[in-house]
PyMOL Python script that loads the backbone (N, CA, C, O; Angstrom):
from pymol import cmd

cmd.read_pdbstr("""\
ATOM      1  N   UNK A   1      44.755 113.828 143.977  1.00  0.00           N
ATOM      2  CA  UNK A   1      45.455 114.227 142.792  1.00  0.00           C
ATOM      3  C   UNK A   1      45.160 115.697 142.523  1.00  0.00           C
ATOM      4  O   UNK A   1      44.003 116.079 142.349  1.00  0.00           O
ATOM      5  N   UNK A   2      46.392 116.669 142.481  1.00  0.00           N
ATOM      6  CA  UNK A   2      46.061 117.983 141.595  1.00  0.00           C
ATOM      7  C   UNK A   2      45.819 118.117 140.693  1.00  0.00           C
ATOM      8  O   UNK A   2      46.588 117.561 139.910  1.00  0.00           O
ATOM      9  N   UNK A   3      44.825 118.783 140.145  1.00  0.00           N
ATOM     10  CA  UNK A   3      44.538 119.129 139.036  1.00  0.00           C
ATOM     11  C   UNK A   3      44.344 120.505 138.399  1.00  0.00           C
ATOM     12  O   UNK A   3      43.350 121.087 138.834  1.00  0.00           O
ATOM     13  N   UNK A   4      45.157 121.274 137.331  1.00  0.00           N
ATOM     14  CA  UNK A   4      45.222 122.776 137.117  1.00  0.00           C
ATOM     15  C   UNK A   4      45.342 122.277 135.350  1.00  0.00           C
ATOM     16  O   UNK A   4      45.792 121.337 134.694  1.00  0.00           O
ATOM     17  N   UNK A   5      44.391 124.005 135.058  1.00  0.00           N
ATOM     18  CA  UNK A   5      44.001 124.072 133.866  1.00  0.00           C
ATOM     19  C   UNK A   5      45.212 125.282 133.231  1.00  0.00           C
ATOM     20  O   UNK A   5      45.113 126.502 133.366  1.00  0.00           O
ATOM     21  N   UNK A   6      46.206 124.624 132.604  1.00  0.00           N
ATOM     22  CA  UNK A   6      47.521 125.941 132.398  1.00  0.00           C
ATOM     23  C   UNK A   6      47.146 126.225 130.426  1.00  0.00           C
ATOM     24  O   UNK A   6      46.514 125.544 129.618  1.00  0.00           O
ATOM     25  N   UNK A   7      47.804 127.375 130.311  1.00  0.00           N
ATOM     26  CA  UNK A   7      48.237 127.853 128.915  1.00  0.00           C
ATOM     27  C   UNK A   7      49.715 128.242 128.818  1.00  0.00           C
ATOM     28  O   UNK A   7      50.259 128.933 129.680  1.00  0.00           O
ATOM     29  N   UNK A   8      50.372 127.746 127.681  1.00  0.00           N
ATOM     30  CA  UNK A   8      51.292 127.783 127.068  1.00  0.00           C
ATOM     31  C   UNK A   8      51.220 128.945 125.655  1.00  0.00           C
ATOM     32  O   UNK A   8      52.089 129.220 124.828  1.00  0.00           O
ATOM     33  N   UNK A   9      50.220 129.301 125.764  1.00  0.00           N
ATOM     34  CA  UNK A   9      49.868 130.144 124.373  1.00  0.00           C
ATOM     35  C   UNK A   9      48.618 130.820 124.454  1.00  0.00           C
ATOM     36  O   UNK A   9      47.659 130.258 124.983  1.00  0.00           O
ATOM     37  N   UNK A  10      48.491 132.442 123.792  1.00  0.00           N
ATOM     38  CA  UNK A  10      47.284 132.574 123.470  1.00  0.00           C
ATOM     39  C   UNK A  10      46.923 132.170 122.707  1.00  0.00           C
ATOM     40  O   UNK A  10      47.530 131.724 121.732  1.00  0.00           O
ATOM     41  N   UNK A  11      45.082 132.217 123.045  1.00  0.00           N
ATOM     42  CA  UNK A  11      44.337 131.848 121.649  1.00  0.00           C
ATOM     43  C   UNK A  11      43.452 131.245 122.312  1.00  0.00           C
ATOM     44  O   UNK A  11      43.573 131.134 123.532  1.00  0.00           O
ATOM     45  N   UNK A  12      42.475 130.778 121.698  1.00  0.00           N
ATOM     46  CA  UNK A  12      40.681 130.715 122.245  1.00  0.00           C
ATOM     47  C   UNK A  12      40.786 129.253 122.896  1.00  0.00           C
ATOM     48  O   UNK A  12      41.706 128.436 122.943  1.00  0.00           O
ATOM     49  N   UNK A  13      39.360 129.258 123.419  1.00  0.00           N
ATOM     50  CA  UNK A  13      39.549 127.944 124.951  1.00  0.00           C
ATOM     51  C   UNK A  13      40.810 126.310 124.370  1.00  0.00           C
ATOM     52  O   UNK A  13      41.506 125.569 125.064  1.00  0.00           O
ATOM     53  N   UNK A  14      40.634 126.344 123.246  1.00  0.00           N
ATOM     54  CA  UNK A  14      41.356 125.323 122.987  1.00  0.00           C
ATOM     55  C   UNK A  14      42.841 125.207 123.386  1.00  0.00           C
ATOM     56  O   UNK A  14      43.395 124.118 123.540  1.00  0.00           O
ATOM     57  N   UNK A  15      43.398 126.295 123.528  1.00  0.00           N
ATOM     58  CA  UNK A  15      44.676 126.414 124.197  1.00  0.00           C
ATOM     59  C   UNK A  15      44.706 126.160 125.740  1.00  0.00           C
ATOM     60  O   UNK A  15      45.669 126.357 126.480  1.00  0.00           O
ATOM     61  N   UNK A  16      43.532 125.708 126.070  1.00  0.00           N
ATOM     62  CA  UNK A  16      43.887 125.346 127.677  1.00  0.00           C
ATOM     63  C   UNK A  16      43.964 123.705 128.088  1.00  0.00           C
ATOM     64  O   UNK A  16      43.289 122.775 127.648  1.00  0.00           O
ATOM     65  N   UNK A  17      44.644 123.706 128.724  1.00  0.00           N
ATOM     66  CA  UNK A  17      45.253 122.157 128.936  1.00  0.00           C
ATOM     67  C   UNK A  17      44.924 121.709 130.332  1.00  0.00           C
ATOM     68  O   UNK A  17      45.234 122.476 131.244  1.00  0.00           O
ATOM     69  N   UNK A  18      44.505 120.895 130.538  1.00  0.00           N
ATOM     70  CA  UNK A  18      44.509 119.614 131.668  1.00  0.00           C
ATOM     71  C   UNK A  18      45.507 119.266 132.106  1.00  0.00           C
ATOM     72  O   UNK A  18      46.263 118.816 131.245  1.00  0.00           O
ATOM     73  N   UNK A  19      46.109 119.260 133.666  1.00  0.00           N
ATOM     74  CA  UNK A  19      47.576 119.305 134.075  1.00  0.00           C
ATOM     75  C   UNK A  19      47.266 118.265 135.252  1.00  0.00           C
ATOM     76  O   UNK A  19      46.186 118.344 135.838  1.00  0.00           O
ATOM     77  N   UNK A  20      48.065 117.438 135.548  1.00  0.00           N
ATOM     78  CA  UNK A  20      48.017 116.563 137.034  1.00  0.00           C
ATOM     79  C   UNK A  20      49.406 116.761 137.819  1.00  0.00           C
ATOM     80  O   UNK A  20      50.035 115.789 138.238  1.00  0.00           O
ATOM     81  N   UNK A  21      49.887 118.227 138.006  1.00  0.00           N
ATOM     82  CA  UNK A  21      51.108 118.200 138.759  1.00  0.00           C
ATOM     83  C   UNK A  21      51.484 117.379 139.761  1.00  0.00           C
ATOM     84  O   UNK A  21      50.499 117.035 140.414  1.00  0.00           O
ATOM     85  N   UNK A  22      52.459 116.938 140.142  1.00  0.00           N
ATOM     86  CA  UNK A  22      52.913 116.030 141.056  1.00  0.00           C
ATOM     87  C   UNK A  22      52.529 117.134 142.251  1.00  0.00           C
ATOM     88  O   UNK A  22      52.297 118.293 141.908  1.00  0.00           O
ATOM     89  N   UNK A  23      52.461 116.732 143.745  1.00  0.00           N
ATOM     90  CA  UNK A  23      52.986 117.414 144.613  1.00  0.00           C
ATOM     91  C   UNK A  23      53.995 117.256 145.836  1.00  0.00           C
ATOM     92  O   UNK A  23      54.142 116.370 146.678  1.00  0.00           O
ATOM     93  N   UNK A  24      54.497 118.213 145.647  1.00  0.00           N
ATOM     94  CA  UNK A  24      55.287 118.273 146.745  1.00  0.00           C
ATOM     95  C   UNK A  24      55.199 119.549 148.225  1.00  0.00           C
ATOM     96  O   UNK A  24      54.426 120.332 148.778  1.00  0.00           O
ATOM     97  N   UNK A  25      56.002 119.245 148.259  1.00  0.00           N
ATOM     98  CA  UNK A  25      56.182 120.571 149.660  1.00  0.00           C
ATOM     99  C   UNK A  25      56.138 121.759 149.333  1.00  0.00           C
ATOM    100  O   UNK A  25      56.856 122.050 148.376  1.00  0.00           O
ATOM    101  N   UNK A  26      55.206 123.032 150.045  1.00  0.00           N
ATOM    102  CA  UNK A  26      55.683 123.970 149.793  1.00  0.00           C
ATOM    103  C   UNK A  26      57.046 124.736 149.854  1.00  0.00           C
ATOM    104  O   UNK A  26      57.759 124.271 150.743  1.00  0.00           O
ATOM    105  N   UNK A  27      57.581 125.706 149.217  1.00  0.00           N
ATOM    106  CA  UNK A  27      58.789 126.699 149.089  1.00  0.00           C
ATOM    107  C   UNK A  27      58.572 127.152 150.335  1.00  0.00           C
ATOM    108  O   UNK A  27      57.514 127.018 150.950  1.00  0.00           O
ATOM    109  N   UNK A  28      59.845 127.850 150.846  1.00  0.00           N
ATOM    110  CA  UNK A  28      59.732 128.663 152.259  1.00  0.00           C
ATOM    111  C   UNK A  28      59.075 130.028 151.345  1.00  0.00           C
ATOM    112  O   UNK A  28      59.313 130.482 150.226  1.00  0.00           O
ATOM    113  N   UNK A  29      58.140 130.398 152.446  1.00  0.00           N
ATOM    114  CA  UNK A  29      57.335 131.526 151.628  1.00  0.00           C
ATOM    115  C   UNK A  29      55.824 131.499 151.369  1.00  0.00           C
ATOM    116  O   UNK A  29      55.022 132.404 151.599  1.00  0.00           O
ATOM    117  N   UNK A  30      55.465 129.635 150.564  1.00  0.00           N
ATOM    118  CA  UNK A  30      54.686 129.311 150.060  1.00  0.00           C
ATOM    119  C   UNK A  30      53.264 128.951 151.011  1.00  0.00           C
ATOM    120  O   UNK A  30      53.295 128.721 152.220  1.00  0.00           O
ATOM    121  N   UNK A  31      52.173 128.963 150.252  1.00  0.00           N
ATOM    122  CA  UNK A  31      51.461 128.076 150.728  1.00  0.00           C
ATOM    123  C   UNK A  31      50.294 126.904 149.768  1.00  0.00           C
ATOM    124  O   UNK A  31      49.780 127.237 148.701  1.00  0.00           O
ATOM    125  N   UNK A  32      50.073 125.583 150.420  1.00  0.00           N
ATOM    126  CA  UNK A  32      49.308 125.273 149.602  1.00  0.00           C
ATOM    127  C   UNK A  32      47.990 125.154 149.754  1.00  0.00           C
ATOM    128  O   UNK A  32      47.454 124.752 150.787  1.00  0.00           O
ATOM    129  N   UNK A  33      47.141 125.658 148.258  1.00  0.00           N
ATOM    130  CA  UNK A  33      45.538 125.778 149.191  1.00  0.00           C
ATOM    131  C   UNK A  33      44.828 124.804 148.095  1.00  0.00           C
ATOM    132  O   UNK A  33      44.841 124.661 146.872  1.00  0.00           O
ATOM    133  N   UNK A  34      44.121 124.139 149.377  1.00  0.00           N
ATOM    134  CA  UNK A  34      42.586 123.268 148.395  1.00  0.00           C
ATOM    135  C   UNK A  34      41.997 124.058 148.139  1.00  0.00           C
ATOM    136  O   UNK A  34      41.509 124.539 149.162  1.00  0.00           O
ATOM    137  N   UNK A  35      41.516 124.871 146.748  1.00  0.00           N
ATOM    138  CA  UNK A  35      40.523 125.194 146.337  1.00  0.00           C
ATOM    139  C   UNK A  35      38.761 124.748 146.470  1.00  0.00           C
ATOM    140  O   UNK A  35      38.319 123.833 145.775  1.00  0.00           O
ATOM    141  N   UNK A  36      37.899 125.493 147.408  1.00  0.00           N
ATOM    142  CA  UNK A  36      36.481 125.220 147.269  1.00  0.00           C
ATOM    143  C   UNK A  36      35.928 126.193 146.205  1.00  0.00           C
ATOM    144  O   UNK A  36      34.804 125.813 145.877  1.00  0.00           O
ATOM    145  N   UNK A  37      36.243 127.131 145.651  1.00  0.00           N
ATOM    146  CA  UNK A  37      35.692 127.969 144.353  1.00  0.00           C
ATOM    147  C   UNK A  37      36.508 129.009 143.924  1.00  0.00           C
ATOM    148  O   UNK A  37      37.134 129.831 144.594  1.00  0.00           O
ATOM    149  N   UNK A  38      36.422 128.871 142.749  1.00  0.00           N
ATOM    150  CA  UNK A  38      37.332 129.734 141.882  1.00  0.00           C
ATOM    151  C   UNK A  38      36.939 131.012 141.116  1.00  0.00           C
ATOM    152  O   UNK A  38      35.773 130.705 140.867  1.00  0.00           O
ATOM    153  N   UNK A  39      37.031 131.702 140.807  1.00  0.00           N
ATOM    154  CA  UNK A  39      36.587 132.856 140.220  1.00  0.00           C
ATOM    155  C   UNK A  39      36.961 133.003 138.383  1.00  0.00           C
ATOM    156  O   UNK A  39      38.105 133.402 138.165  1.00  0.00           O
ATOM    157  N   UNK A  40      36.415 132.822 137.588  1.00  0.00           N
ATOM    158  CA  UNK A  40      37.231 133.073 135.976  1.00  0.00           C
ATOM    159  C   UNK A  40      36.135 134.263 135.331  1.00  0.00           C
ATOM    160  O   UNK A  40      34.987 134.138 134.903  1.00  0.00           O
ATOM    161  N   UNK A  41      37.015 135.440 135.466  1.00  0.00           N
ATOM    162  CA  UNK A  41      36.127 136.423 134.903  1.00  0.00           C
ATOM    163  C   UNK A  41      36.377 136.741 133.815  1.00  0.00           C
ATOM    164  O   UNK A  41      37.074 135.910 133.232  1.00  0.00           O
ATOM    165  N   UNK A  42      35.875 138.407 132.721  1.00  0.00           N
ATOM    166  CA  UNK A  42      35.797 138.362 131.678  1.00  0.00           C
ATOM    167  C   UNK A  42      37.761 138.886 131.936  1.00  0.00           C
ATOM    168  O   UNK A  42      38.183 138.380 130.897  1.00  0.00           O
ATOM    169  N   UNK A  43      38.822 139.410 132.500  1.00  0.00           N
ATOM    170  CA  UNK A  43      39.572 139.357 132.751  1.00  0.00           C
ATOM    171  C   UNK A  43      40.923 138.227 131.996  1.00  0.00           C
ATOM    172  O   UNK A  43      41.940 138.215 131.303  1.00  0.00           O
ATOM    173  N   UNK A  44      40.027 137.449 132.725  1.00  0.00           N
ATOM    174  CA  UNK A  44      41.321 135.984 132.932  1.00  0.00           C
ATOM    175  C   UNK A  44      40.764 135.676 130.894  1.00  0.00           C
ATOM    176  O   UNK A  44      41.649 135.550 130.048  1.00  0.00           O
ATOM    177  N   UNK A  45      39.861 135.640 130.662  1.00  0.00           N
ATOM    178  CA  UNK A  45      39.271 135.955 129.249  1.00  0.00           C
ATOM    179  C   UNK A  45      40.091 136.845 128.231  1.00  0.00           C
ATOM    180  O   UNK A  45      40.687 136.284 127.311  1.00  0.00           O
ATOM    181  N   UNK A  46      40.127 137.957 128.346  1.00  0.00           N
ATOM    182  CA  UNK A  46      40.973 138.726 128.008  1.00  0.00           C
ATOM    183  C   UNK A  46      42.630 137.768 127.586  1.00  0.00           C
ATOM    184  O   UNK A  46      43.112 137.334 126.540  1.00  0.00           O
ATOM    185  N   UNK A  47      43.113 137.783 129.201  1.00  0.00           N
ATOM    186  CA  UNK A  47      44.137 137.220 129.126  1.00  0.00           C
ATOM    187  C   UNK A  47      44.406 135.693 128.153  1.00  0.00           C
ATOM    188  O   UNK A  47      45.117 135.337 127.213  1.00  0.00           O
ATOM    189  N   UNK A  48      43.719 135.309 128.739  1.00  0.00           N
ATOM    190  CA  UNK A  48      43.681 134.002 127.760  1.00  0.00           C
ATOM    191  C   UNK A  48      43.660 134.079 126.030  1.00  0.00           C
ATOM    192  O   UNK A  48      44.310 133.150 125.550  1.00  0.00           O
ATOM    193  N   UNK A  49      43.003 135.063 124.924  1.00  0.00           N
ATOM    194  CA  UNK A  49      43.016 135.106 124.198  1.00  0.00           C
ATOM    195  C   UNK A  49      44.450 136.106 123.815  1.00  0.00           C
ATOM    196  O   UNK A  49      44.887 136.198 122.668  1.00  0.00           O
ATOM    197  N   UNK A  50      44.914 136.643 124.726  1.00  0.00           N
ATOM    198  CA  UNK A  50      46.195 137.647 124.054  1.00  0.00           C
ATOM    199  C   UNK A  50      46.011 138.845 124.182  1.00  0.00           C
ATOM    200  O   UNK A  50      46.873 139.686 123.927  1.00  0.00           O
ATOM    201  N   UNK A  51      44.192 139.247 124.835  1.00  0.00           N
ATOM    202  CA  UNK A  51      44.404 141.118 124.497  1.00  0.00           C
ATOM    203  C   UNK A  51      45.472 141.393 125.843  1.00  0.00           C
ATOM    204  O   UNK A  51      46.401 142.201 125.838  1.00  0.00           O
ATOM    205  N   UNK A  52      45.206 140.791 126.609  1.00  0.00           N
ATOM    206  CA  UNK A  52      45.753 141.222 127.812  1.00  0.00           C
ATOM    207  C   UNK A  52      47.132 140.877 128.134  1.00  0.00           C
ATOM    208  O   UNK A  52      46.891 139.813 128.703  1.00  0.00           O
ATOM    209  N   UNK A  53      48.240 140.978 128.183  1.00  0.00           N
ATOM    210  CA  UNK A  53      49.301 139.723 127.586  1.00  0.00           C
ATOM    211  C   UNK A  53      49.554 139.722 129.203  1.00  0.00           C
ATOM    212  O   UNK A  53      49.182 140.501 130.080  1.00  0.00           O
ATOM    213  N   UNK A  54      50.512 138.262 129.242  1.00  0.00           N
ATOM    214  CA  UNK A  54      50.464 137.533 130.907  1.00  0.00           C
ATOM    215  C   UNK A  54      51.512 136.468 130.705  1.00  0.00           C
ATOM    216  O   UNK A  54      51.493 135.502 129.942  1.00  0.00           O
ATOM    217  N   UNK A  55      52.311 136.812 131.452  1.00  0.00           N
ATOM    218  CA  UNK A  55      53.396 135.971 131.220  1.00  0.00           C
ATOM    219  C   UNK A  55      53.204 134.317 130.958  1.00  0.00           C
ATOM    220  O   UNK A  55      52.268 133.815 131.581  1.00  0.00           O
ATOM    221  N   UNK A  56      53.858 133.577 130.247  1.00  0.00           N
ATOM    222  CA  UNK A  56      53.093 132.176 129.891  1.00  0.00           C
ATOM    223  C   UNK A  56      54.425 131.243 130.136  1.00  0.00           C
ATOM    224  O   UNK A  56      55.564 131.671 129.949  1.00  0.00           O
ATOM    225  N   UNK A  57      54.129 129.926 130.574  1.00  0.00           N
ATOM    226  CA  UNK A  57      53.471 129.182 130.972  1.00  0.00           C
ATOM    227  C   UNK A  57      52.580 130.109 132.277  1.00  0.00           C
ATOM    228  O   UNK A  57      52.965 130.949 133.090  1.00  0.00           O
ATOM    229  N   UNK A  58      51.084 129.412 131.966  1.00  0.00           N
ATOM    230  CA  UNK A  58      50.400 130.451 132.964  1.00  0.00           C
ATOM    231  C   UNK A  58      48.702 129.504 133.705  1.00  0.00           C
ATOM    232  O   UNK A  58      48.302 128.559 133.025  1.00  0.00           O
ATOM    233  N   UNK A  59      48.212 129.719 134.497  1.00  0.00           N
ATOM    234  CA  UNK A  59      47.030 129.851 135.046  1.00  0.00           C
ATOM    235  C   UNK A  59      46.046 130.834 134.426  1.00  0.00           C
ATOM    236  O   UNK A  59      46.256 131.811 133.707  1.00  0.00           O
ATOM    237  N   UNK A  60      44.908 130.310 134.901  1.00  0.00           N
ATOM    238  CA  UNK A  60      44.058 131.350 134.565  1.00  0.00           C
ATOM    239  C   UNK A  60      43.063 131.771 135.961  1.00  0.00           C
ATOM    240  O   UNK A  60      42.996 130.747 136.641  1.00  0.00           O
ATOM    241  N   UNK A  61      42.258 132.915 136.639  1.00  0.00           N
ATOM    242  CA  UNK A  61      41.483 132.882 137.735  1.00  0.00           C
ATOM    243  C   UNK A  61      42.456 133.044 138.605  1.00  0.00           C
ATOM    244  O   UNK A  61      43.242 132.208 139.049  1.00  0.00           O
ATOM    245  N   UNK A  62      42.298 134.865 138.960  1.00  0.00           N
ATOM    246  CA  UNK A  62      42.906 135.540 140.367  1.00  0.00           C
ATOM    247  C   UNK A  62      42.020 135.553 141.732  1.00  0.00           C
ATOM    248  O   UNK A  62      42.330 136.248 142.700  1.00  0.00           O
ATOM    249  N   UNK A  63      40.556 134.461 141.685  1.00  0.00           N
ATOM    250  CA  UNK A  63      40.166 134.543 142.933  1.00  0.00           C
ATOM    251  C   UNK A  63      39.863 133.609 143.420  1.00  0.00           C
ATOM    252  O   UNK A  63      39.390 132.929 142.510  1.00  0.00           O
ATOM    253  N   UNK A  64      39.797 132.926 144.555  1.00  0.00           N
ATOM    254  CA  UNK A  64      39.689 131.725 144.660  1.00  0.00           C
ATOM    255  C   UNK A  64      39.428 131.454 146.228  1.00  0.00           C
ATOM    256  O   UNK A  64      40.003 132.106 147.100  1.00  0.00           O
ATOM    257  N   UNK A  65      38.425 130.341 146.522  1.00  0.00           N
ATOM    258  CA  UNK A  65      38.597 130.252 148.539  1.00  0.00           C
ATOM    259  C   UNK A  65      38.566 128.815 148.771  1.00  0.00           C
ATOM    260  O   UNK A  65      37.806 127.989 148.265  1.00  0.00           O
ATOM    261  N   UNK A  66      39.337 128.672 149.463  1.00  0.00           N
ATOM    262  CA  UNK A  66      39.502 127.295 150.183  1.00  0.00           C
ATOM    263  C   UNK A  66      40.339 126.960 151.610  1.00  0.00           C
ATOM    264  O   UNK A  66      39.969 127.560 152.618  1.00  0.00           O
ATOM    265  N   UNK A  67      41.167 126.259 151.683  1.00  0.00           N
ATOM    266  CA  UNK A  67      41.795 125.819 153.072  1.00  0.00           C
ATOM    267  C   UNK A  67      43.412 125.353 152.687  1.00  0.00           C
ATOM    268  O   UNK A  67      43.943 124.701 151.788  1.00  0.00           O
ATOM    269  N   UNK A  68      43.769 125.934 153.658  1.00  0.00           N
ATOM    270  CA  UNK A  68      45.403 126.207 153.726  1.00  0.00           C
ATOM    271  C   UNK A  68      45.498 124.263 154.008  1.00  0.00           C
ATOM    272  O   UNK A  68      45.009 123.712 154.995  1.00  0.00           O
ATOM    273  N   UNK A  69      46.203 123.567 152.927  1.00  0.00           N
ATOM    274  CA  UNK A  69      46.526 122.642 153.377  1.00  0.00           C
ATOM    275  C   UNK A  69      48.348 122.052 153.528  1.00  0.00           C
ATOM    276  O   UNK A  69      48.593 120.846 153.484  1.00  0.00           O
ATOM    277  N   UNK A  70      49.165 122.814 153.655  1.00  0.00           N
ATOM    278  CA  UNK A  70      50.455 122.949 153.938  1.00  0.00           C
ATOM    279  C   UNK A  70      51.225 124.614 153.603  1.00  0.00           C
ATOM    280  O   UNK A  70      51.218 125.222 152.532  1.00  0.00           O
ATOM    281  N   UNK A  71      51.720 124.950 154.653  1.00  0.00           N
ATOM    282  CA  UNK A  71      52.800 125.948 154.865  1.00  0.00           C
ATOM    283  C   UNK A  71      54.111 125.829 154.565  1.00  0.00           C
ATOM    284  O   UNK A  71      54.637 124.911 155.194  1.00  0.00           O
ATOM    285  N   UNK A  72      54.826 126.408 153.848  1.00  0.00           N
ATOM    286  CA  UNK A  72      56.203 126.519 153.878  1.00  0.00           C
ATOM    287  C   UNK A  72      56.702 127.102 155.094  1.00  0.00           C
ATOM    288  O   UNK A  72      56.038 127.646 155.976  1.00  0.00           O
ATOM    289  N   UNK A  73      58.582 126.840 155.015  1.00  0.00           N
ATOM    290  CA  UNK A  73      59.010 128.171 156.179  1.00  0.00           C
ATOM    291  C   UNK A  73      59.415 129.210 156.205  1.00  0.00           C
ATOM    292  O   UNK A  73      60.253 129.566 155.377  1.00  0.00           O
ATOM    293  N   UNK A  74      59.009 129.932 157.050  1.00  0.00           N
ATOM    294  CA  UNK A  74      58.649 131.545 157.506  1.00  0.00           C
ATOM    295  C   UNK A  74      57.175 131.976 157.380  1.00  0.00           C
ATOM    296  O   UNK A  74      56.829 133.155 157.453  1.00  0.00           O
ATOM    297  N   UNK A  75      56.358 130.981 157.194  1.00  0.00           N
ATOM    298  CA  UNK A  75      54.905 131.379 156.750  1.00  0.00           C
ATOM    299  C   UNK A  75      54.581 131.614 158.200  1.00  0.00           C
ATOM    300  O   UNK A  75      54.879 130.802 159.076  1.00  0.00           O
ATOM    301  N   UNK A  76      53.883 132.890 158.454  1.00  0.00           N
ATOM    302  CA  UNK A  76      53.285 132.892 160.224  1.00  0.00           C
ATOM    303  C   UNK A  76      51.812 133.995 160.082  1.00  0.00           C
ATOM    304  O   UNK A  76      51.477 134.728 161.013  1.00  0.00           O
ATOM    305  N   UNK A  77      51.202 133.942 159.006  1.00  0.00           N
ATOM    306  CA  UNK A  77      50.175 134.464 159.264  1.00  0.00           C
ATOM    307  C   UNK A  77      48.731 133.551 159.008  1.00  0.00           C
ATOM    308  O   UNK A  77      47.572 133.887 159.252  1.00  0.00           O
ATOM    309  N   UNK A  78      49.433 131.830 158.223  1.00  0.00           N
ATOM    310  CA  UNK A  78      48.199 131.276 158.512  1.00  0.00           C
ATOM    311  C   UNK A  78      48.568 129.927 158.633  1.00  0.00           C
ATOM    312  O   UNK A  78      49.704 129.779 158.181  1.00  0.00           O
ATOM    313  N   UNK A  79      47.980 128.664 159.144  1.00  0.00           N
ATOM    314  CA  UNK A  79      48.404 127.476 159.398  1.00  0.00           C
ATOM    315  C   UNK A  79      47.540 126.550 158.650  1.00  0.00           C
ATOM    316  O   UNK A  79      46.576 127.010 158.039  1.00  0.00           O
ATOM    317  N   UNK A  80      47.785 125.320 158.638  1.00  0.00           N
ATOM    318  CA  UNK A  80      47.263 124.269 157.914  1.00  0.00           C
ATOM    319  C   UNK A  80      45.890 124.162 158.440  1.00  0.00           C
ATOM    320  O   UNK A  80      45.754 124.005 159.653  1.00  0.00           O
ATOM    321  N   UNK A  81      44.534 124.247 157.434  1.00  0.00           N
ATOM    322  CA  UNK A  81      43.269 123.773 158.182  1.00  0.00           C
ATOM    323  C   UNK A  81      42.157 125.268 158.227  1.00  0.00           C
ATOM    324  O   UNK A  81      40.929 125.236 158.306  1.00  0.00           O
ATOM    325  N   UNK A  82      43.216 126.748 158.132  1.00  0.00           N
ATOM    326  CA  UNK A  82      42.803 128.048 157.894  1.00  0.00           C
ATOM    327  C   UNK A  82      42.083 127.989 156.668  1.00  0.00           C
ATOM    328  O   UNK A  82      42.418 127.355 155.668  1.00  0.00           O
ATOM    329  N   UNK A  83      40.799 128.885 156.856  1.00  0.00           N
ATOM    330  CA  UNK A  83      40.042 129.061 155.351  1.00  0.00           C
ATOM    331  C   UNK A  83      40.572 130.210 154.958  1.00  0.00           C
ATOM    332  O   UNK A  83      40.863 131.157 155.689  1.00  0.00           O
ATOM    333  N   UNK A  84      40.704 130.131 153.757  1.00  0.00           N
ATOM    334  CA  UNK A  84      41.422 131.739 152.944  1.00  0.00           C
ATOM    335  C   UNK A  84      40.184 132.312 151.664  1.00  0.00           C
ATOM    336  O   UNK A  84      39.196 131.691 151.270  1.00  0.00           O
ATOM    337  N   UNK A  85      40.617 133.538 151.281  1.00  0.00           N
ATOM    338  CA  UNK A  85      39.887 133.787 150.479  1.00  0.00           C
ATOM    339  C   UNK A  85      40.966 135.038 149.520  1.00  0.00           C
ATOM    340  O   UNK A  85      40.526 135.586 148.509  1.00  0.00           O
TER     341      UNK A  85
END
""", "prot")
cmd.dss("prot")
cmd.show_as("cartoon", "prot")
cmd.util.cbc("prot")
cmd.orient("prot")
């Protein structure tokens, strides 16, 4: 099961929500990665309360490493099973 922490709004941690997206296939283009660690700095902080504004519906945490577990098409620089960072 996926699981992502989205905002719909600024404003302090309470605006962040618990999500179980369905999944499907990646987009041609796309890829999908299992996350092994994520990065949430004072940044994504910022953003989250409004100083920083960020387009919304939104994520939070621009760093992240794990393993390519499906490719869309035209993807040719990494394959299913690749660690990314």
């Amino acid at each position: 099961m996926n699981t992502e922490i989205r905002l719909t709004q600024s404003g302090s941690p309470a605006v962040l929500q618990l999500a179980h997206p369905e999944t499907a296939a990646p987009a041609a283009g796309d890829v999908w990665l299992e996350q092994a660690a994520i990065g949430v700095n004072y940044l994504d902080v910022m953003q989250r309360n409004g100083a920083v504004p960020i387009p919304l519906p939104s994520g939070l945490g621009l760093e992240g490493a794990g393993r390519v577990t499906a490719v869309g098409d035209g993807v040719s620089t990494v394959r299913a099973g690749d660690r990314v960072a």
